[in-house]
C-alpha positions as CSV (number, residue, x, y, z in Angstrom):
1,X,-144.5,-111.5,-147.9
2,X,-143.1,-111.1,-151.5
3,X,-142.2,-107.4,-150.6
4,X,-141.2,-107.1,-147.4
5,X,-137.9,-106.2,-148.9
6,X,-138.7,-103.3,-150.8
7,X,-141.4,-102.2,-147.9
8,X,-138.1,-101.9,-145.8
9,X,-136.0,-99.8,-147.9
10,X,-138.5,-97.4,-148.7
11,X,-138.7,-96.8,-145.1
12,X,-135.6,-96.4,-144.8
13,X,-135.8,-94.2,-147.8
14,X,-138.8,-91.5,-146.4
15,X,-136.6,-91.7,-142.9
16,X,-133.6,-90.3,-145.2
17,X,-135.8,-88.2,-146.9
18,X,-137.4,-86.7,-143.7
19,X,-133.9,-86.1,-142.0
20,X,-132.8,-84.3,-145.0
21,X,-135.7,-82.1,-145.0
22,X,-135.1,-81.7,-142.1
23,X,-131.3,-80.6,-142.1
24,X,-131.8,-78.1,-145.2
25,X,-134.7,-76.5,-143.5
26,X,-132.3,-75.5,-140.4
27,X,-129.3,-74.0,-143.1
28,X,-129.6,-70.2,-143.9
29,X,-128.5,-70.8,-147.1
30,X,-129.5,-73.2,-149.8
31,X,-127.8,-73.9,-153.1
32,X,-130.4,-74.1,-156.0
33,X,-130.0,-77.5,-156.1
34,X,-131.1,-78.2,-152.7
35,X,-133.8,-75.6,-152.7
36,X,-135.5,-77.2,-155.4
37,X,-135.6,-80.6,-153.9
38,X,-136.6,-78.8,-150.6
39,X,-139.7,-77.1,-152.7
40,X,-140.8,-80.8,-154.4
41,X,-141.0,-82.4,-151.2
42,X,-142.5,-79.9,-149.2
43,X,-144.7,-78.6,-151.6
44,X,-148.7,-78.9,-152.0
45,X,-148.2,-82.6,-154.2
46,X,-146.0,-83.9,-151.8
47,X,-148.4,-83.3,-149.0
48,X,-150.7,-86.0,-150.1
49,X,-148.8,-88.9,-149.6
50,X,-145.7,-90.9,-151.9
51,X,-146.8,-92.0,-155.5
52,X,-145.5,-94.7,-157.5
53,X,-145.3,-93.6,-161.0
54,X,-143.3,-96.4,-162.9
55,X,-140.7,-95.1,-165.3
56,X,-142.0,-96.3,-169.0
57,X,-140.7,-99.3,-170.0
58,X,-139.1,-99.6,-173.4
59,X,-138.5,-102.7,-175.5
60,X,-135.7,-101.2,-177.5
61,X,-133.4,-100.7,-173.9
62,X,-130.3,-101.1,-174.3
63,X,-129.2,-100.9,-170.4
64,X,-125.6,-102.9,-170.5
65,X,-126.7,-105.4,-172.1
């Protein structure tokens, strides 16, 4: 399977995720920061599952090239 690889790490990925959530929601106190993230995975959008939206792809990148 071509990607078994990347079906592994984002596994490993939502187990993070889910620990994290996780962790903040047992803290008192949340810095804005971690708040936020708290809200965007937690929230209604988030409920329905993990989507892939590729970042646009741009012919003019110049990533260290």
């Amino acid at each position: 399977m071509a990607y078994g690889h990347a079906e592994r790490n984002l596994a490993l990925i939502r187990q993070l995720e889910a620990e994290t959530r996780k962790l903040l929601g047992s803290l008192n106190h949340l810095n804005p920061e971690e708040s936020a993230w708290l809200q965007e995975v937690t929230g209604p959008r988030s409920q329905a599952g993990h989507q892939y939206r590729p970042e646009p792809v741009s012919s003019s990148s110049s990533r260290g090239r």
